[in-house]
C-alpha positions in Angstrom: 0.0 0.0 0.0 1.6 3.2 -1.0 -0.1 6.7 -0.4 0.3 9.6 -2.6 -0.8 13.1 -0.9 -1.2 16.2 -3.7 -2.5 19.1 -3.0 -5.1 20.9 -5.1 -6.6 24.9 -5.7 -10.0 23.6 -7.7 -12.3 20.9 -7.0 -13.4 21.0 -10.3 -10.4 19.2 -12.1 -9.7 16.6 -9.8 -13.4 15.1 -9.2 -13.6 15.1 -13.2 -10.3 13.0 -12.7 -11.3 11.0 -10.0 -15.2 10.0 -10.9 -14.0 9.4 -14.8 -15.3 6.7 -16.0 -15.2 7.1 -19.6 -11.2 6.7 -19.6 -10.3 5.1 -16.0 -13.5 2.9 -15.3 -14.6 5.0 -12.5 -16.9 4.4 -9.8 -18.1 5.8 -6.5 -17.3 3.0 -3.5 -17.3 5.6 -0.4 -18.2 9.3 0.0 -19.4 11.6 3.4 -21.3 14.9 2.6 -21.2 15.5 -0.9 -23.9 15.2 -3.6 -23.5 12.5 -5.7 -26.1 13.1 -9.1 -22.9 13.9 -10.9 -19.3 15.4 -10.9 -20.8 18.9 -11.0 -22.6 18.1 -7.9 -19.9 16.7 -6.2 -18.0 20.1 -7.4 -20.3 22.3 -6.1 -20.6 20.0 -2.3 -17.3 20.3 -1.8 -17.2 24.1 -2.7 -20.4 25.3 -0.8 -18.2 23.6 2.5 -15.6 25.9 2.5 -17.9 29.3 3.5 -19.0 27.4 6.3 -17.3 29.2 9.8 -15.8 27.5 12.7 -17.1 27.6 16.2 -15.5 31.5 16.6 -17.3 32.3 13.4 -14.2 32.7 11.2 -14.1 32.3 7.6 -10.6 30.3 6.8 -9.4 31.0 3.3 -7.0 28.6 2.2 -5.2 28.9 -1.1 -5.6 25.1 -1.2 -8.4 23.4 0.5 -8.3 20.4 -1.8 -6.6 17.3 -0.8 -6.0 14.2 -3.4 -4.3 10.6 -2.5 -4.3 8.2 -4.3 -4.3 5.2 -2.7 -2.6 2.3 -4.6 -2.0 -1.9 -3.6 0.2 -4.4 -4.8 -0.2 -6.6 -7.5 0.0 -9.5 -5.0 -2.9 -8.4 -3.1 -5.1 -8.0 -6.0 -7.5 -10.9 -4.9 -8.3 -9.2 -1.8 -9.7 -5.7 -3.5 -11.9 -8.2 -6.0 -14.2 -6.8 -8.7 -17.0 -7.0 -6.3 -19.1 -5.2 -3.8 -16.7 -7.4 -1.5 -13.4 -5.7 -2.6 -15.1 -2.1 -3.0 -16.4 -2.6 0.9 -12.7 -3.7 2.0 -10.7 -0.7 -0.1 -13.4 1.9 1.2 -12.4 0.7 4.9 -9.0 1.3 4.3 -9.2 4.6 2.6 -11.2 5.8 5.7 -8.5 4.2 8.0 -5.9 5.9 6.1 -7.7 9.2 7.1 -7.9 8.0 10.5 -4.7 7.1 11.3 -3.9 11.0 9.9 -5.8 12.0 12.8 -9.0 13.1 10.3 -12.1 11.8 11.4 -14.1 10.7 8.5 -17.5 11.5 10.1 -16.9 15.0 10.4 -14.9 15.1 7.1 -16.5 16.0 3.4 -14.5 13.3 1.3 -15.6 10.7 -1.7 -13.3 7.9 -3.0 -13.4 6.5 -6.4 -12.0 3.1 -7.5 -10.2 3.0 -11.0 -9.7 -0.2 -13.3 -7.1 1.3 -15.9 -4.1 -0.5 -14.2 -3.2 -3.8 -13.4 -3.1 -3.0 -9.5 -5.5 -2.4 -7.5 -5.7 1.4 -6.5 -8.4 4.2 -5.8 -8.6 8.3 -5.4 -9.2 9.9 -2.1 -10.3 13.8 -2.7 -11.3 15.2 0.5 -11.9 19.1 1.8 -9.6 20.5 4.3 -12.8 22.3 6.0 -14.2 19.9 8.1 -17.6 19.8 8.3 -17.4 22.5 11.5 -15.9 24.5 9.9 -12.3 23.6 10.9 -9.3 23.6 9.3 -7.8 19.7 8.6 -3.9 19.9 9.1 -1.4 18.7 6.6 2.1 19.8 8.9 4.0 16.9 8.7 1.5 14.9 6.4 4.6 13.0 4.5 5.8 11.3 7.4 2.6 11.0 9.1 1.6 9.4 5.8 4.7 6.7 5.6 3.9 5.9 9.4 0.0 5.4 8.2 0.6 3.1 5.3 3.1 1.0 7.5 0.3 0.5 10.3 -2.2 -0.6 7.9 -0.4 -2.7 5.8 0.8 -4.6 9.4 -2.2 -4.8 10.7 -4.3 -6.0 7.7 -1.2 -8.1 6.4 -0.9 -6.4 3.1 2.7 -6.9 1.3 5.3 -5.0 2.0 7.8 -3.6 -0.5 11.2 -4.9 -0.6 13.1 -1.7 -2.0 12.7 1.5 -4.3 13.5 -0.2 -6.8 13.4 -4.1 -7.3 10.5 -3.9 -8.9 10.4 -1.3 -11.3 10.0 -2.2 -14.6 13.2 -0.6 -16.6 11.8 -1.2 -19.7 8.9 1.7 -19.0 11.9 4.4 -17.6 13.2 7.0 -19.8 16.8 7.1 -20.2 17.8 9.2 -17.4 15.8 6.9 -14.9 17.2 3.7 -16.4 20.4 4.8 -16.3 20.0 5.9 -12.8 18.8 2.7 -11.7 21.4 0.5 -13.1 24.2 2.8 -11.4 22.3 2.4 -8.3 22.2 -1.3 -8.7 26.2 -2.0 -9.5 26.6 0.6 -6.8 24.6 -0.8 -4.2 26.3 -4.4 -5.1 29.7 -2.9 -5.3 29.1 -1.1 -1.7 28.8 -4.6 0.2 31.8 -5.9 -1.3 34.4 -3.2 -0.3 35.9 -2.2 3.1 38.0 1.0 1.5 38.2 3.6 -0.6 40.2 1.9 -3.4 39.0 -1.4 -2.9 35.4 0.9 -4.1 36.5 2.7 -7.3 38.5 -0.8 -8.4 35.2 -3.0 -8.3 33.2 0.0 -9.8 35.8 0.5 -12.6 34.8 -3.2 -13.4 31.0 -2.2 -14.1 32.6 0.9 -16.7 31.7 3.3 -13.3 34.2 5.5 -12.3 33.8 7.1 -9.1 35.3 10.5 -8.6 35.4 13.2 -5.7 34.1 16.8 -6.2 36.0 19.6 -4.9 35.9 23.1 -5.2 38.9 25.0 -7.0 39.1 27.0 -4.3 39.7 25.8 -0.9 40.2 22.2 -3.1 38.2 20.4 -0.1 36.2 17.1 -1.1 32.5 18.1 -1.0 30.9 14.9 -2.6 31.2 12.1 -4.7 30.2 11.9 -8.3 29.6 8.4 -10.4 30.0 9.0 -14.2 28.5 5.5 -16.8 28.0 5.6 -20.1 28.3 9.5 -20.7 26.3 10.2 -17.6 27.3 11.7 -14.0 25.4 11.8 -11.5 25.5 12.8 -7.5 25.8 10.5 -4.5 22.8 12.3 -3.3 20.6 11.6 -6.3 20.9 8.1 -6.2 18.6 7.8 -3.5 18.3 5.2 -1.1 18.4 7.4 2.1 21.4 9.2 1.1 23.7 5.9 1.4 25.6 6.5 -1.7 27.1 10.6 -0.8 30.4 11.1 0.1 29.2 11.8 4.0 27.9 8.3 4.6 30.6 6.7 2.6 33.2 8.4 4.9 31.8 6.9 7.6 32.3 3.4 6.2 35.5 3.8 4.6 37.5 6.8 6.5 37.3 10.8 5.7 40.0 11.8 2.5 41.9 15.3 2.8 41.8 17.3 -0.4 44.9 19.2 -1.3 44.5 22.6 -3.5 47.5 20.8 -5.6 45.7 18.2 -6.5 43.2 20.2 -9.2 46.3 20.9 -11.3 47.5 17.2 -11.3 47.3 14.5 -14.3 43.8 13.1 -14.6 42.2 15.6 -13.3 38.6 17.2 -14.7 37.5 20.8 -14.5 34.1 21.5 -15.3 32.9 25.2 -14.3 33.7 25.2 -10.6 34.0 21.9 -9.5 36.7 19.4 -10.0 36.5 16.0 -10.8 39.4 14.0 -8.9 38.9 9.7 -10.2 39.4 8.1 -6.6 42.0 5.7 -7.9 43.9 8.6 -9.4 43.3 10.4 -5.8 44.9 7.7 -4.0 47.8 7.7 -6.5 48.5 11.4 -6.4 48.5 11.0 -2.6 50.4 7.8 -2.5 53.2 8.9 -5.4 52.5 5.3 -6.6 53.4 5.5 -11.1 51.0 5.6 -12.9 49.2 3.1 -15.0 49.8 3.4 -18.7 46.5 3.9 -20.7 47.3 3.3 -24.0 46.5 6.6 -24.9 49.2 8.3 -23.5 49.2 10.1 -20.1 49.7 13.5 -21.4 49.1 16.6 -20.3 47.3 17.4 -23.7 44.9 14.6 -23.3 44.6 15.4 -20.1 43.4 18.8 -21.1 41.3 17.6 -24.0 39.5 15.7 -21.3 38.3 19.0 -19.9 36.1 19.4 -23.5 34.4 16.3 -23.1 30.2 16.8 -23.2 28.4 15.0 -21.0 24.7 14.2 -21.1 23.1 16.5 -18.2 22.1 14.6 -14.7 24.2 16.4 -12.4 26.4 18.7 -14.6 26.6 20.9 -11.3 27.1 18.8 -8.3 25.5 20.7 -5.2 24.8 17.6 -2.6 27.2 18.4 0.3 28.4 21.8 1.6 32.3 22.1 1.7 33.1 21.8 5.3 31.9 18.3 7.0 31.4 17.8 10.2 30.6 14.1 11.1 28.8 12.6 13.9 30.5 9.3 15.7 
């Protein structure tokens, strides 16, 4: 069970979305003080709510009073949200648990939930008013993590499945390019990361997948402020790979040891410049601060190729690495 929580100016839009059944198969399985002839009607229930004035007689305003989650199951529970009045009575309950356990009570809150049938797994639409039916105003601070700690309640208490990863079972064959690309580095990286206990150990197993990992550091003071992973033509940030921020240079420090950055180093051999940042390979890093010799290329380890490097185009993820600020203070 996975929650998504939008916010919304015009009721309007999102009932026509929700209660469509021409393209999604739409139907009505649970609603609480709205009129339900048509979407208009719907519309105009959930619109008429918000003049109504809390117990001090104020008017709240809110620049957006409409609330939309959709509500969506795995494919392995489908036989417990069956076409039937059966599955439509068992979604409904947890849609209004969902609210529940978000500390909105559905009785006193103006809300209609609509089943769709255009995908293979089960899912529905929640739109409800954030004036509650006393004229209240519903809270959203916080509604994210209240919302993960939600899901994870119902799911454990109704024994729905839970999800193994972000990413196991995405279907790569429905990404674009940047996504798919994303999540194979995350995958080699991931597999790489259990199989290494240093910094070297790391960049040699990546530099088996075609990955080279590199450390960013500003030209000026030339400190290490993150760690960049560049496959096939694309680069992309520690941070954006996701996965609770296991894959940044912060978190990777604390596995394999902090590395001091030396101003010198930007003007060394195998080094890349691209606007302000600096692109220092890890193996090279470790090289430069080891004086071990180099390792011929075949291409020759000049300084003109070195600087025909700099021209190289790259395919925009991260052109402009901004995950980590340039000082680091870590937590033992």
């Amino acid at each position: 069970m996975i929650a998504k929580i939008k916010s919304r100016v015009d009721f309007s839009g999102i009932v026509n979305y929700a209660n469509n059944i021409k393209e999604k198969s739409a139907r009505i399985i649970g609603s609480n003080g709205v009129l339900l002839v048509d979407n208009s009607t719907i519309s105009d229930s959930f619109q008429a709510q918000l003049r109504i004035p809390d117990s001090n007689g104020k008017l709240h305003h809110l620049s957006k009073p409409v609330k939309h989650v959709s509500i969506a199951f795995s494919p392995e529970d489908a036989a417990r949200f069956s076409d039937s009045e059966e599955g439509d009575r068992f979604m409904t309950q947890l849609a209004e648990e969902w609210l529940k356990e978000m500390g909105i009570y559905p009785a006193n809150t103006q809300y209609v939930i609509a089943r769709h049938f255009d995908k293979k797994h089960p899912h529905c639409h929640l739109v409800f008013n954030r004036i509650a039916n006393d004229g209240s105003v519903i809270s959203d601070s916080n509604e994210r993590r209240r919302n993960e700690a939600a899901c994870r309640r119902i799911k454990q208490r109704h024994g729905l499945t839970f999800g193994n990863s972000q990413s196991r079972k995405i279907n790569p064959d429905r990404l674009r390019r940047y996504d798919a690309e994303k999540l194979l580095i995350r995958k080699l990286v991931l597999n790489r990361l259990s199989q290494s206990n240093d910094w070297k150990t790391f960049a040699q197993l990546l530099a088996q997948d075609g990955i080279t990992l590199s450390f960013c550091t500003d030209s000026n003071p030339g400190r290490i402020r993150g760690v960049a992973y560049d496959h096939n033509g694309f680069r992309i940030s520690g941070s954006k790979l996701g996965l609770h921020n296991q894959f940044t240079y912060g978190n990777l420090c604390k596995r394999f040891g902090s590395m001091d950055a030396n101003q010198s180093l930007a003007n060394q051999p195998g080094v890349v410049k691209q606007r302000n940042i600096t692109y220092i390979p890890v193996i090279r890093f470790i090289e430069i601060l080891t004086n071990l010799p180099k390792v011929p290329t075949g291409r020759g380890d000049n300084r003109e190729h070195e600087v025909g490097r700099r021209g190289r185009k790259w395919e925009r993820i991260d052109d402009r690495i901004e995950e980590e600020s340039t000082t680091y203070k870590f937590k033992m």
